[in-house]
C-alpha positions in Angstrom: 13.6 -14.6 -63.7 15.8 -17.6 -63.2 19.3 -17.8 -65.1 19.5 -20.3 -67.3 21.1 -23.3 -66.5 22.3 -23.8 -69.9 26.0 -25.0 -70.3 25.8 -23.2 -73.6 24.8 -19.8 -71.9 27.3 -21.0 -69.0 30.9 -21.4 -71.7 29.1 -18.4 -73.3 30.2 -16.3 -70.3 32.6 -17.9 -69.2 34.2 -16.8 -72.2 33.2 -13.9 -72.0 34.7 -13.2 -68.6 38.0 -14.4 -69.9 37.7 -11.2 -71.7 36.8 -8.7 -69.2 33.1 -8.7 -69.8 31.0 -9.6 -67.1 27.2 -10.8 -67.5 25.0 -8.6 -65.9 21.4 -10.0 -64.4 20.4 -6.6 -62.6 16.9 -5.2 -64.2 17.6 -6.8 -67.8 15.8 -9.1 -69.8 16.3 -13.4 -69.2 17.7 -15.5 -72.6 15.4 -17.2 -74.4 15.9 -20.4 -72.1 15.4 -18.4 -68.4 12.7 -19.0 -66.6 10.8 -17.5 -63.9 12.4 -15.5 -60.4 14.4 -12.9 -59.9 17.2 -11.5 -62.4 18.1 -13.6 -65.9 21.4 -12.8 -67.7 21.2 -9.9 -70.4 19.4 -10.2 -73.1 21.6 -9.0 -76.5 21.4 -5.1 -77.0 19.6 -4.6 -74.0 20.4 -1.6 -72.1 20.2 -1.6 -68.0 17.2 0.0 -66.5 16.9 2.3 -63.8 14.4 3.4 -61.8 13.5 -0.4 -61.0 15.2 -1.5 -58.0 11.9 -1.8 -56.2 10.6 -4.5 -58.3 14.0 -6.5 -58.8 12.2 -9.3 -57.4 9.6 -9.3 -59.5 7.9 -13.0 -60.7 7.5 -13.7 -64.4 3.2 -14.8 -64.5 2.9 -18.0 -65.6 0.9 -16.9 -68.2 3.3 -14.0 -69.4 3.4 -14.1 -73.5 6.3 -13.3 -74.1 7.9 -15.4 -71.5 11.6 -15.0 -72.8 13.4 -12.7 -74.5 12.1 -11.8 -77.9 13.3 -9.1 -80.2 12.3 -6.2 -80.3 11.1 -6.8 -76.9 14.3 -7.0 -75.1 13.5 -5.0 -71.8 12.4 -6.6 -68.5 10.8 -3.8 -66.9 9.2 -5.6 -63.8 8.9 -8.8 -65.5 7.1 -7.5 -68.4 9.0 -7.3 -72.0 9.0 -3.9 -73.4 10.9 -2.4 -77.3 14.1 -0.2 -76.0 12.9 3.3 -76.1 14.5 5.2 -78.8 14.2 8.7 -78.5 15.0 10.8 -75.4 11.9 11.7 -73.0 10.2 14.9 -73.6 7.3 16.7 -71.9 3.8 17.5 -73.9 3.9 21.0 -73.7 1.1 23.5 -75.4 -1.4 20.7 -74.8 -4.9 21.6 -73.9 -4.7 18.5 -71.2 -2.3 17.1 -68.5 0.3 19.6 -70.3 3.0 22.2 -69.1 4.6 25.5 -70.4 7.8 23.9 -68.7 9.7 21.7 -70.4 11.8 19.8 -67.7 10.6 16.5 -66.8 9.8 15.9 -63.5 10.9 12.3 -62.2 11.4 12.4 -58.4 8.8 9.8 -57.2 10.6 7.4 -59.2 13.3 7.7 -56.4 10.5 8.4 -53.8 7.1 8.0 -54.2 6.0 9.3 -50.6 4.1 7.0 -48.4 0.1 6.7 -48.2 -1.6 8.3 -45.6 -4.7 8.1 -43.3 -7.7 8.0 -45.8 -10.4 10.2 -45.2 -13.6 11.0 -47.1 -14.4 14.1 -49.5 -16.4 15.3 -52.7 -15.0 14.2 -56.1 -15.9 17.5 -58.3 -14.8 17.7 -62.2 -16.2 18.0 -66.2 -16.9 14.6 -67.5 -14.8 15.0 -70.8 -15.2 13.2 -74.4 -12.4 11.2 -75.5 -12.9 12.4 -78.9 -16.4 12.0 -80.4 -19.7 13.2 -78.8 -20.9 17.0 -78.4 -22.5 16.7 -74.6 -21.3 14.3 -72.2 -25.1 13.7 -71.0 -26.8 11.0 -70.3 -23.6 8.7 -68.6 -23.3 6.9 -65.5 -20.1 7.6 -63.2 -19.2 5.4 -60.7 -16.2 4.8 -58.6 -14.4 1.5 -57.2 -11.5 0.9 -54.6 -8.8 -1.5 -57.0 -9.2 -4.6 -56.1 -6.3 -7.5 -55.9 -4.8 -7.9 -58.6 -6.1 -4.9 -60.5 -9.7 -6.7 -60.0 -13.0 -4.2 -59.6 -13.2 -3.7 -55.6 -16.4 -2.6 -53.5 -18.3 0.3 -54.6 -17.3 3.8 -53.2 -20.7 6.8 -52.4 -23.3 6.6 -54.8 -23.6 6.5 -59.1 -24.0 9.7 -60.3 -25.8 10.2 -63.7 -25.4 13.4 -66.2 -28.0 15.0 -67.6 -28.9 17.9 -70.1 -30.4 20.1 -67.3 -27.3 22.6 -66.9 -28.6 23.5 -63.5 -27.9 19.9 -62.3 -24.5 19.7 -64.5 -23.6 22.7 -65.5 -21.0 22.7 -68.8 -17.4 23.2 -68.4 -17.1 27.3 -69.8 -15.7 28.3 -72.3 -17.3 25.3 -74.2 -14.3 23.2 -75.3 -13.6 24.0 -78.7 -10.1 22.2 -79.8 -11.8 18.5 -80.0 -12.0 18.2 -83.9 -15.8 16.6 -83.7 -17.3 19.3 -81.4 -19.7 21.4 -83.0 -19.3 25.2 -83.8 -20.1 26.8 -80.1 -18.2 23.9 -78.4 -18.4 20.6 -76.7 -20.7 20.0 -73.7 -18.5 19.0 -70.7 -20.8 18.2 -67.8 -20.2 19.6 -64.5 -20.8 16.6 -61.5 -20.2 16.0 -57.9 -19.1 12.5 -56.6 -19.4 12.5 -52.7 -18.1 9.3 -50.7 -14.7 9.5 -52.2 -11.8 8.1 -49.9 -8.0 9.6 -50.5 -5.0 7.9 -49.6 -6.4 4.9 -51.6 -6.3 3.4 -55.5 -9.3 3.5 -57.1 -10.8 3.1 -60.7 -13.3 5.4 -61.9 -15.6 3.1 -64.2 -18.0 5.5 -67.0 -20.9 3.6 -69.0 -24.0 4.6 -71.0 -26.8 5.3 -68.6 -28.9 4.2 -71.6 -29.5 1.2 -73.7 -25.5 1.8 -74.5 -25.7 2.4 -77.8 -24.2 5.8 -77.6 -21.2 5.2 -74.8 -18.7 2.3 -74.4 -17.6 1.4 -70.7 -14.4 2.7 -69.7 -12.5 1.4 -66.5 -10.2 3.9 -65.8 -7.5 3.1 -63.2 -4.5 4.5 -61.0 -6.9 7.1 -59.5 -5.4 8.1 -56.5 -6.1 11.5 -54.4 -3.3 11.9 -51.9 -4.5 14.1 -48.9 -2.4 17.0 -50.3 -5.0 17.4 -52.7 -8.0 18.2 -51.0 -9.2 21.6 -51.1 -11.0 23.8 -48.7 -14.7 21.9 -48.1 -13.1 18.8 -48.6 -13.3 18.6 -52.4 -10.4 17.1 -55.0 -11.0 17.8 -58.5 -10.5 15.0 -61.2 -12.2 15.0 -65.1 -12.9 11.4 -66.1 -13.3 10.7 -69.7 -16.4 9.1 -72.0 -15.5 6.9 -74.7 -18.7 7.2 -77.4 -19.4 3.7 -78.5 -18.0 4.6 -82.3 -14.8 5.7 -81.0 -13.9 1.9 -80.6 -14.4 0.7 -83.9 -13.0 3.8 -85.8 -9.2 3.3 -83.1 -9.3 -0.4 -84.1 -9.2 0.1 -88.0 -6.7 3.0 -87.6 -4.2 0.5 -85.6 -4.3 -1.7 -88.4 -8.4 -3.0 -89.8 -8.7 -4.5 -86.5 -12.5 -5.4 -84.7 -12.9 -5.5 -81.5 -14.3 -8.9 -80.5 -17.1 -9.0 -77.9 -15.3 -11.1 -75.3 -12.6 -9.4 -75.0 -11.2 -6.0 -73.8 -9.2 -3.3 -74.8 -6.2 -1.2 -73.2 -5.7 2.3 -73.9 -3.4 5.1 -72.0 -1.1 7.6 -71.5 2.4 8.1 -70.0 2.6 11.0 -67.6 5.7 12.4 -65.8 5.5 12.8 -61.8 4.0 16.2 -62.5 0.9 14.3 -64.4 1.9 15.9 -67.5 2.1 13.8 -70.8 5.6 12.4 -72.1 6.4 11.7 -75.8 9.4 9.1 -76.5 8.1 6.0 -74.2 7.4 2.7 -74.9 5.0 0.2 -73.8 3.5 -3.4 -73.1 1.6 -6.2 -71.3 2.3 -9.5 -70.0 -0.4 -11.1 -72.0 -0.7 -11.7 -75.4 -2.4 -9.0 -77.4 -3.7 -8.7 -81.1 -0.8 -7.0 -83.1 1.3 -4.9 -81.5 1.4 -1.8 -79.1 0.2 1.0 -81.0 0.8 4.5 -80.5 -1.1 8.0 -81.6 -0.1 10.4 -83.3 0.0 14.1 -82.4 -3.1 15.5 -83.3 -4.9 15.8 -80.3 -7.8 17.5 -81.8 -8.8 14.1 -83.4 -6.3 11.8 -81.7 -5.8 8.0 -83.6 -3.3 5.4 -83.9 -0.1 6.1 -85.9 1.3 3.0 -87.3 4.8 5.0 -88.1 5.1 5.4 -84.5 6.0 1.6 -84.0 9.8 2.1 -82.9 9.3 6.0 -81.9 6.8 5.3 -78.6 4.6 7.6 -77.4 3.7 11.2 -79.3 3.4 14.6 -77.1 0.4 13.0 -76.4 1.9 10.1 -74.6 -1.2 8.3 -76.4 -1.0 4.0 -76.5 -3.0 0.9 -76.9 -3.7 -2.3 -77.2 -6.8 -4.7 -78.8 -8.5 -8.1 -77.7 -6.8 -8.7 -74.5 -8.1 -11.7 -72.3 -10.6 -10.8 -69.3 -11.1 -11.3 -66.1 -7.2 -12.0 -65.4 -4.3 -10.0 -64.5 -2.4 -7.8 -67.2 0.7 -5.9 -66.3 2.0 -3.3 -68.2 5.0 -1.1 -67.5 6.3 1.9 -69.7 10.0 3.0 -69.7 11.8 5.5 -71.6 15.3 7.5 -72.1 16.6 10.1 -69.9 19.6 11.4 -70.9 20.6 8.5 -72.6 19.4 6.0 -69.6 17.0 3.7 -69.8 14.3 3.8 -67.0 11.1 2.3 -66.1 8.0 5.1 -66.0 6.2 3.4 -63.9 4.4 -0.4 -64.0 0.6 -1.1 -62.6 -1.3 -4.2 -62.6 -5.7 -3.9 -65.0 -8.0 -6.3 -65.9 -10.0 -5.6 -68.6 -13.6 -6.6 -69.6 -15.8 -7.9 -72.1 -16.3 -5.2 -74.8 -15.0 -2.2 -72.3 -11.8 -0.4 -72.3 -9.8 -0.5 -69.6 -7.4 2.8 -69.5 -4.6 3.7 -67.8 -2.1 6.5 -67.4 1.2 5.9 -65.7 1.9 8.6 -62.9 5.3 7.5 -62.0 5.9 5.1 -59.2 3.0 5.0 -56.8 3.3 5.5 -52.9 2.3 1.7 -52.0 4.8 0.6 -54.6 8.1 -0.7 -52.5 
């Protein structure tokens, strides 16, 4: 972000500097007046963020709303305007999903991501799991893209697979997952699938929709897949459990974040924020650089029945590093980035580029800093 040429901003600091006070432009948000490039001049209240040195350069989209400085959002994390975090960073621990009986927060790929490897080509093996409402995962279609430029839907990877009620062709997830507050007494029916055709050592975005009329699932683009070589297991398998959204589930997040509705032609952004172990983090904060329908939400804690929590506004993420957005243009560019406060810094999570489409959500959980990200 270009400093601003203002001779207001310009006696501003050279006042300031008569004082001992210098003006800082490394990883901070531009004035109100900057423009787009690299580095503006800091923002009020502010604090400096780490973590970010690999996207100093970053460009400000032409598009980006905001496009200055705006309290609260007073954080350039990768040229996108995020709410200071508030609370120190804490791990989701005694979680049914991406949780951890250890507390300490594991952050090294924010220094070092690794590199990315020689792809090769295994099995994609997992339990297609509910978000929140539906008993049996049945009857959806799973299919899985390389990422495209620019966060766009690349080329088609193996074959769609579709999941059934026969439990000899998709077998449920055992025990029957009982902790979702909509499952019905005996459990919820996670079905068992194989994906073959999957190449590691490359993003990809694992898209879910009804394999109906689509009445009873939503489409779900789910993105920052990656399966580093490290994680194939013997017979060439990695093991990954993508979500279905039911088609209800939409309607009944969108009145929680405020007696929103979802309009047709536009899409909808829901994650989580994970440390560098993949486990959930409570404390962060969130946004796009695109204009969205009110602001970033966040959930609460009940992840039996997990929904927006409008108190969460200057708190950031819950344990269950839950956030989300409504109404989001399609077929463009979004970046979001997440940052959050490690003891007492201020440091960016991560940052990754969707799209979102037309009546679909497009989901995202932040994994640190990725191994193409330099």
């Amino acid at each position: 972000m270009k400093q601003s040429s203002s001779a207001t901003f310009s006696s501003f600091c050279a006042a300031l500097l008569l004082v001992g006070v210098a003006c800082s432009s490394s990883n901070s948000a531009p004035l109100a007046d900057a423009g787009a490039g690299g580095g503006g001049a800091t923002c009020d209240g502010a604090p400096a963020l780490g973590k970010a040195d690999f996207c100093k350069s970053c460009t400000l989209s032409a598009s980006a709303s905001p496009n200055t400085c705006r309290a609260p959002r007073t954080v350039s994390a990768c040229c996108t305007f995020v709410t200071p975090p508030t609370q120190e960073l804490a791990r989701g621990v005694g979680l049914n999903r991406n949780s951890s009986t250890d507390p300490a927060i594991q952050l090294g790929c924010l220094d070092d991501p690794g590199v990315v490897g020689t792809p090769k080509t295994v099995t994609m093996n997992g339990f297609l799991r509910v978000f929140s409402s539906g008993a049996d995962s049945a009857g959806v279609k799973i299919e899985i893209f390389k990422e495209g430029a620019d966060g766009a839907l690349g080329e088609l990877v193996g074959s769609a697979v579709t999941t059934t009620k026969d439990d000899k062709i998709n077998p449920p997830q055992m025990p029957k997952p009982e902790w979702l507050k909509k499952c019905p007494e005996g459990g919820c029916t996670f079905r068992g699938f194989s994906y073959p055709g999957v190449p590691t050592e490359t993003p990809l975005i694992v898209r879910t929709t009804d394999a109906g009329d689509g009445s009873q699932w939503a489409a779900l683009y789910d993105y920052n897949i990656f399966f580093a070589n490290s994680a194939v297991k013997a017979g060439d398998v990695v093991d990954y459990d993508p979500a279905a959204v039911a088609a209800t589930d939409i309607n009944t997040v969108a009145s929680a974040a405020g007696g929103f509705t979802p309009l047709p032609d536009k899409g909808l952004l829901a994650g989580e924020v994970h440390d560098c172990g993949d486990v959930r983090l409570s404390g962060a904060t969130v946004d796009t650089d695109v204009a969205h329908q009110g602001e970033m939400f966040y959930f609460g804690e009940n992840e039996s029945d997990p929904l927006p929590d409008k108190s969460r506004g200057t708190l950031g993420t819950s344990k269950l590093g839950l956030f989300g957005t409504l109404n989001l243009p399609t077929g463009t560019p979004i970046k979001i980035s997440a940052v959050g406060k490690s003891n007492g810094q201020t440091i960016l999570l991560g940052t990754y580029t969707v799209q979102t489409f037309p009546g679909a959500v497009t989901a995202l959980s932040f994994r640190g800093r990725r191994p193409w990200q330099k």
